[in-house]
N, C-alpha and C positions, 0 to 999 in steps of 0.2 A: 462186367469184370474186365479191368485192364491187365494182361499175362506179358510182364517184361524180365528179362535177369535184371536189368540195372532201372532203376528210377532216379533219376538225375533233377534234381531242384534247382532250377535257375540254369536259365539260356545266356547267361553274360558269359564273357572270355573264359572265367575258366571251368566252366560246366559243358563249355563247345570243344576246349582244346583236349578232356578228357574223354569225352563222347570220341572224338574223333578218333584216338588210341584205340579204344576200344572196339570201333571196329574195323579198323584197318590190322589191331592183332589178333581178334579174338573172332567168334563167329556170334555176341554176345547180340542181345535184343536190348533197346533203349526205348523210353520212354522220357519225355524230359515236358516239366513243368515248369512253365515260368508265369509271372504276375503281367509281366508288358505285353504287346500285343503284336512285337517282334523282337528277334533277337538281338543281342547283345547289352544286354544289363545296363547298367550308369551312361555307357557310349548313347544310348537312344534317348536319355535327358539331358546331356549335357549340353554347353553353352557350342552357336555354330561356329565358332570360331577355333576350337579345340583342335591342336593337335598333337599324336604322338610324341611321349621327349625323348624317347629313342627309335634308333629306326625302325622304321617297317617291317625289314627284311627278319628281326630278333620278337616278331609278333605275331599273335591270332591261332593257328593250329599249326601241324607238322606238318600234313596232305596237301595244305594249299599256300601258296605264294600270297604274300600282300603285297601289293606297288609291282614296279616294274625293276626295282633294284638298282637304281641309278642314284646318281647323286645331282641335288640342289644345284642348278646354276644360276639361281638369284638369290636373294634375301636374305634374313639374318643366319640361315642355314647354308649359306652355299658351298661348296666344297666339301658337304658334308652328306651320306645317304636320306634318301627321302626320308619326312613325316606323315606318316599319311593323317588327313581330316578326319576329323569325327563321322564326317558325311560316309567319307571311304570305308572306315570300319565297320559304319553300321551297316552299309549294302555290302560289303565282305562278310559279313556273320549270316546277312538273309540268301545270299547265293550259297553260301555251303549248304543252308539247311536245307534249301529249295534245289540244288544243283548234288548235294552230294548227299547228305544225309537221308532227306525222306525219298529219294529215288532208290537206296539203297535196300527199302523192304523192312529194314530192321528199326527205323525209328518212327515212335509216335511221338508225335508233336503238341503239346497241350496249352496254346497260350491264355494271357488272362485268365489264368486258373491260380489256383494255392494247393500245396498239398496238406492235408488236415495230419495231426498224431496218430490217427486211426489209420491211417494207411488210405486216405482216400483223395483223388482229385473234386474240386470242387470250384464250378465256373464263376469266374466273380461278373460274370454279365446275366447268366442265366439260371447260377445254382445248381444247376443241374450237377448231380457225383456219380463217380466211376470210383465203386471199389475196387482198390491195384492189389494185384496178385505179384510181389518182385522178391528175390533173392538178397538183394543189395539194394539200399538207398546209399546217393550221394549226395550230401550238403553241397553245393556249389556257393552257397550264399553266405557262411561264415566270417567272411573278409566285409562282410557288411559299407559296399562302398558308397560313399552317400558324396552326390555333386551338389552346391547351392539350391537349384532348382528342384529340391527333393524336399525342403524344409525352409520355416522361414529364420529368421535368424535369430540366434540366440540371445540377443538383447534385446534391449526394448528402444520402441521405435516410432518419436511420435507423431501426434496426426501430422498432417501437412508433408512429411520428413517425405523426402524420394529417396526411397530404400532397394535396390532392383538386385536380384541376380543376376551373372554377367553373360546371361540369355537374353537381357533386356539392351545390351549395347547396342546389337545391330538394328533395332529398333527406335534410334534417340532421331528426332525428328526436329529439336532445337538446339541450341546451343547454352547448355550448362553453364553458370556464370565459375563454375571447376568442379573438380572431380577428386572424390574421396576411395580410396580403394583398400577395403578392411581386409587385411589375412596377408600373409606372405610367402604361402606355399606355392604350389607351384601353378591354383587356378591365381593368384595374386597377381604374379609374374606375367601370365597370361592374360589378364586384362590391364594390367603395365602396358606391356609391351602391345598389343592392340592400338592402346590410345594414342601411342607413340604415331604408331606406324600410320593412323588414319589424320596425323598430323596436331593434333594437341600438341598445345607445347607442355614441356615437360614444367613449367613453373606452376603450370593448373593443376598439377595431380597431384594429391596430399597422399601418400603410402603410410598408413598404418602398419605398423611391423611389430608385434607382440615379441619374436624372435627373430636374431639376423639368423640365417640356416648355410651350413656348408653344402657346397652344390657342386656337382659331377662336370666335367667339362663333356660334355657330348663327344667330342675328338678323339675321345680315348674309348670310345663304346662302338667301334663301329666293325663292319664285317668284312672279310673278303682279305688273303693274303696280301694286298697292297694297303691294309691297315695291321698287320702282324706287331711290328715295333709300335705302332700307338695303344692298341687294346692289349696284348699277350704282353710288349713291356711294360707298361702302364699294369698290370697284374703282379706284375712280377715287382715292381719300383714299390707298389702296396705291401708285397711279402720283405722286400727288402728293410719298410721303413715303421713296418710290425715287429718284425724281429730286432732290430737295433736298436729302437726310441726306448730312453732309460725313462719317461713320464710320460704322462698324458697331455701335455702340454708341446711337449718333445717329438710325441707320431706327429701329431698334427702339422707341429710346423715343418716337421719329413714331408708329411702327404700335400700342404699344398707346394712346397720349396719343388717337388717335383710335376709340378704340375695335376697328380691325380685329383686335390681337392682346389675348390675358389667360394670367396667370398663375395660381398658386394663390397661392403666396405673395411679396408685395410685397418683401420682403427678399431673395427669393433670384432669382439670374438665370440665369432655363432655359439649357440648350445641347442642348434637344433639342428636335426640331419634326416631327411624322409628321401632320398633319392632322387632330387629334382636333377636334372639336367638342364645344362645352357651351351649354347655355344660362345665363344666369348664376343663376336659382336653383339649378343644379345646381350650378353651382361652390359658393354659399354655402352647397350641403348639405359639399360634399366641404371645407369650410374649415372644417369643423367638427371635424373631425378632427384633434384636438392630436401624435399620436405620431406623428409622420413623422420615418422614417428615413433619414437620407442620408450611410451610411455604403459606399456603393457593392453593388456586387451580393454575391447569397448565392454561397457557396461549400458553406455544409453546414448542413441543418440537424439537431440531437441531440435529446436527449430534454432536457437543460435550456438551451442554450445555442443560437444562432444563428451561423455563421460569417459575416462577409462583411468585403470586401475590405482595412477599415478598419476593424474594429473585431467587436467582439460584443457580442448585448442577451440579454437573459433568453428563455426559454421554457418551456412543461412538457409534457407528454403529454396533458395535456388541451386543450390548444387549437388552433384548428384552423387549418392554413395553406392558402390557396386558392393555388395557382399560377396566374400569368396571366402571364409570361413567354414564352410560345413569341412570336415574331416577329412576325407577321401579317401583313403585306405588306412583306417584306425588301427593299434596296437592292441590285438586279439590277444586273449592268453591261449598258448599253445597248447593244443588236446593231441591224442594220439589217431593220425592220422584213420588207421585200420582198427576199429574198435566191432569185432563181430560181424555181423549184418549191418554196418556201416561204416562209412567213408566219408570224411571230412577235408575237402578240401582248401591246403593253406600251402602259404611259400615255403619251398625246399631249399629255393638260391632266395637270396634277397632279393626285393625290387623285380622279378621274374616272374609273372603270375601265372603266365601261358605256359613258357616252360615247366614250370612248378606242376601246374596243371598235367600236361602231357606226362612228362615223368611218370607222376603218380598212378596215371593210366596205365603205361607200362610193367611198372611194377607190379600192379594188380594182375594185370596179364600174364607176366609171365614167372609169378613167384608164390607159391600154394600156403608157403607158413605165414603165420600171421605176423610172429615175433620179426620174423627175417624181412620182413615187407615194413615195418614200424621201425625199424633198426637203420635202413634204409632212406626212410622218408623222415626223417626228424624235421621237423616244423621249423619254422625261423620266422620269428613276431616279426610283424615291420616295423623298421624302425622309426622313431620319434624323436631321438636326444642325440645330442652329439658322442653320446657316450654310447648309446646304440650303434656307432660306427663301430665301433670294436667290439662289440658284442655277434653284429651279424658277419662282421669279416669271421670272427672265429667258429662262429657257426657253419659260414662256408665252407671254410677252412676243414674241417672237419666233417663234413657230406661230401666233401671231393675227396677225399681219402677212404670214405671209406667205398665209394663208388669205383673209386681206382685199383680197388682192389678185383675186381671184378670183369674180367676177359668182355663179359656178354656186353655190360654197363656200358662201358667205355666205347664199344663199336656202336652200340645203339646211339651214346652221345655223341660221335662224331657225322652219325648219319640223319643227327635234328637241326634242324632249319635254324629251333628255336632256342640254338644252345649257343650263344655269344663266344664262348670262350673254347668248344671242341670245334667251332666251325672256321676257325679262322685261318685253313688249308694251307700248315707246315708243311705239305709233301712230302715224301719218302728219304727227300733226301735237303734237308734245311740249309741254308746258306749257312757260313760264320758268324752272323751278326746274328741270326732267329737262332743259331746253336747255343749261343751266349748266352743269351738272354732266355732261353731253356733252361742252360747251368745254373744260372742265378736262381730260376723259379725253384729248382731241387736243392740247391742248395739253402734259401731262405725259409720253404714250406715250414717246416717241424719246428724251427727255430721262432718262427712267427707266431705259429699256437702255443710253443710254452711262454714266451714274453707276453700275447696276450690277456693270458691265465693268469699271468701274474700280476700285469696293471686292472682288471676288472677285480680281481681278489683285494687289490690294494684298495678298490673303490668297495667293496663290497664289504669290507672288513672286516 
């Protein structure tokens, strides 16, 4: 019999950033079950080329630093705070566990296990089960993130056809007579931009684009009083250009006229928005790239021909298709966080996971009513459409108010690592310019969620 207060399902980011609250606030006992065979969830399949698209420093848990907190002096990031690799994340989740968590006494560790409906662990190498005796289960796994390398692809693919996930680049041992790159999110971009950099010229890569997507400029996400006017005004230029746009056609051209949104292409207008970030030399590598498809998604691909929704382009046997289509963090419908004897973990901020995470821990820690704790953690689906920008702004919108309401909330927010927006060290005493641009944030807030309300109402009709 395993005796834990919490049983925690899945070791990915935010099963670790919640563990972690819980016990640096609580004196609670954890048990955590995951399927892989170390921690960190999607991070330990995905492609090795992966990196963070926002910094470091806004990542992983509260307790422990990731990177060194410096900024990029080469490459398409420079001047901008690190990304840490995939590699770094994933030996940053086995050193907490290894360094902080099971030296703590309080956690059992259960990898390559499942946990059954019954309440039971059960080894997927040897079977063997441990009925759990726990207080609380936590879902960590509901954000169901799924990286190419997790599934094969969703169309058909036939023989002969070189079909790879984009685990398979750093293993290309010829030369492709070109290169096909399906999906446009943000692993797309990332095996774009790979190919680029490892010298492809940009005429060989054919970009399948089912959607063009509005995209975050990284510059404006970054941390540390000497980014105040890029992140906190860039916040505040969103409250601004929420509350005055009389359409939905109208924010937009506010949010990118201001810098906060970017497209790839000036001529075409996204309807699709998941939170990628770029920095803008990265965008000017990926606009480099003339063959962009937008004939909607693949159906099939043959030995000389491409299927998709609207039309078909050429191909041959010799070149190679990266799929980078699986989801990655899909449009969950929102449940209530605190439902009894369980906890479901989902985004509180958008695009936030760890945070989200941590948060929730918190709250559980330090708040007994159930309604009060739910009232609190209102969920925010991620988003998918471009119309989900204003959707999750006002969601935001709205979880920061009512946290602001709240003495305890607000200090604890300003004392997380993982909170982008409390951490960006106004000091006691603001200059004129970070005062301003304060004013403005109090002045636009309220005025930003009733015009939001009213263009989703409009769309919603």
């Amino acid at each position: 019999m395993i005796e834990a207060d919490y049983v925690v399902v899945g070791a990915g980011a935010m099963g670790m950033a919640f563990t972690d609250v819980l016990l640096n606030e609580t004196g609670a006992s954890v048990a955590i079950v995951d399927r892989y065979g170390s921690p960190g969830g999607h991070w330990t399949r995905a492609y090795p080329h992966v990196r963070l698209h926002q910094p470091s420093a806004f990542y992983g848990v509260n307790s422990r630093p990731l990177g060194s907190d410096t900024k990029d002096a080469t490459g398409w990031n420079a001047g901008l705070f690190e990304l840490a690799s995939g590699a770094e994340v994933v030996a940053y989740f086995d050193q907490l566990m290894n360094q902080q968590f099971l030296p703590s006494g309080r956690v059992r560790y259960f990898p390559m296990c499942a946990y059954g409906e019954g309440g039971a662990i059960v080894s997927l190498v040897s079977s063997d089960t441990h009925d759990v005796k726990a207080k609380t289960t936590v879902d960590a796994t509901y954000s169901q993130v799924t990286v190419p390398s997790m599934r094969p692809p969703e169309y058909d693919v036939a023989a002969g056809v070189r079909c790879v996930p984009p685990n398979a680049l750093t293993t290309i041992h010829d030369s492709p007579a070109g290169y096909v790159v399906v999906g446009a999110g943000k692993t797309g971009m990332d095996a774009c931009l790979w190919l680029l950099a490892a010298g492809v010229s940009a005429d060989a890569i054919t970009w399948i684009m089912p959607r063009d997507s509005w995209l975050l400029d990284r510059s404006t996400i970054q941390p540390g009083p000497d980014f105040f006017d890029s992140t906190v005004g860039g916040f505040a230029k969103q409250l601004e250009a929420s509350a005055l746009a009389t359409t939905i056609d109208d924010l937009f051209d506010r949010l990118e006229a201001s810098g906060q949104l970017l497209r790839l292409d000036k001529n075409v207008r996204p309807t699709m928005y998941r939170c990628a970030t770029v920095s803008v030399a990265e965008l000017e590598q990926l606009r480099r790239i003339d063959n962009v498809v937008r004939l909607g998604r693949v159906q099939s691909l043959g030995a000389k021909e491409i299927v998709l929704d609207n039309g078909t382009i050429p191909t041959s046997l010799d070149t190679l298709h990266i799929d980078c289509t699986a989801d990655g963090l899909e449009r969950r419908p929102a449940v209530s966080v605190f439902d009894g004897d369980r906890i479901t973990l989902q985004p509180v901020r958008t695009c936030q996971p760890t945070f989200s995470a941590a948060f929730i821990g918190h709250v559980e820690a330090g708040y007994p009513n159930e309604s009060e704790k739910n009232e609190l953690c209102q969920s925010i689906p991620h988003p998918d459409s471009d119309i989900d920008w204003l959707r999750t702004s006002l969601d935001n919108a709205l979880n920061t108010a009512r946290w602001n309401s709240d003495p305890e909330l607000v200090a604890w927010l300003r004392g997380s690592r993982l909170d982008a927006y409390s951490r960006v060290g106004v000091g006691s005493d603001p200059n004129a310019d970070q005062l301003e641009v304060l004013q403005k944030i109090g002045e636009h807030a309220s005025g930003a969620i009733t015009n939001l309300q009213r263009l989703l109402a409009d769309i919603d009709g």
